[in-house]
N, C-alpha and C positions, 0 to 999 in steps of 0.2 A: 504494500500500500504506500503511496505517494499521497502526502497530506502536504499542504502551502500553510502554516501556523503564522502569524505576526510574531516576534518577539523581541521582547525589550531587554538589555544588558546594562542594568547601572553600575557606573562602575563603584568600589568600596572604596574606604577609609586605608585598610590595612593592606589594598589589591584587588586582585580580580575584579568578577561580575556578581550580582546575581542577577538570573534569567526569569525572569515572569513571561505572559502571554496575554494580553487583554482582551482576547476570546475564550480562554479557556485556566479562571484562578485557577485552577487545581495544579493547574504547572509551576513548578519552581523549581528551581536548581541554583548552582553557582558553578563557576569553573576561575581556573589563574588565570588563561589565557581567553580568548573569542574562540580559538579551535576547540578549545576543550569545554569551553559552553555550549556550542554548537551539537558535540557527541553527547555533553550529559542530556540536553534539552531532548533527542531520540530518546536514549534513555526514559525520561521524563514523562513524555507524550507515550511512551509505550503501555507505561501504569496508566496514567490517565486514561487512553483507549481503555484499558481493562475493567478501569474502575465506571465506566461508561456502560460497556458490554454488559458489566454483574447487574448494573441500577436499572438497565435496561434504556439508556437515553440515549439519543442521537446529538450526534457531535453538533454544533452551530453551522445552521447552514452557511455561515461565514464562510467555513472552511472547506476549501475542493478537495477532495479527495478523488485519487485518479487510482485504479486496479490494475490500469494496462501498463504492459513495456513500452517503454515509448519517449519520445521527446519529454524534457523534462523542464520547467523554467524554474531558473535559479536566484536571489537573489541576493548578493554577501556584500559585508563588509570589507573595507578593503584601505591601507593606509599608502598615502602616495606625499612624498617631500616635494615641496612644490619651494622652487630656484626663487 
């Protein structure tokens, strides 16, 4: 399953992020880096899915979700030094 989730990474005091999603509280996470927020956030969204599946709710229609292989749209963060 290919889900597109919104998510937001504040950054801390002491480092890192933590990860929310303002479609779906039940997500959180944190990571040190964006990459490793990025993997926990799967992580994350996987319970979530679950705890979804058990309560019996459907995700926000917000979010697409796509079943097929296929083209994928991506959208990342990315740090660029500018001269």
């Amino acid at each position: 399953m290919i889900a597109r989730i919104p998510l937001v990474l504040e950054p801390q005091p002491e480092g890192g992020y933590t990860v929310t999603s303002t479609l779906l509280p039940e997500l959180i996470t944190e990571g040190a880096t964006i990459s490793e927020c990025l993997s926990n956030a799967e992580d994350a969204f996987a319970v979530v899915l679950e705890i979804y599946e058990d309560e019996r709710r459907p995700l926000p229609p917000e979010i697409p979700v796509d079943d097929e292989v296929g083209a994928v749209s991506v959208e990342a963060v990315v740090t660029v030094s500018v001269p």
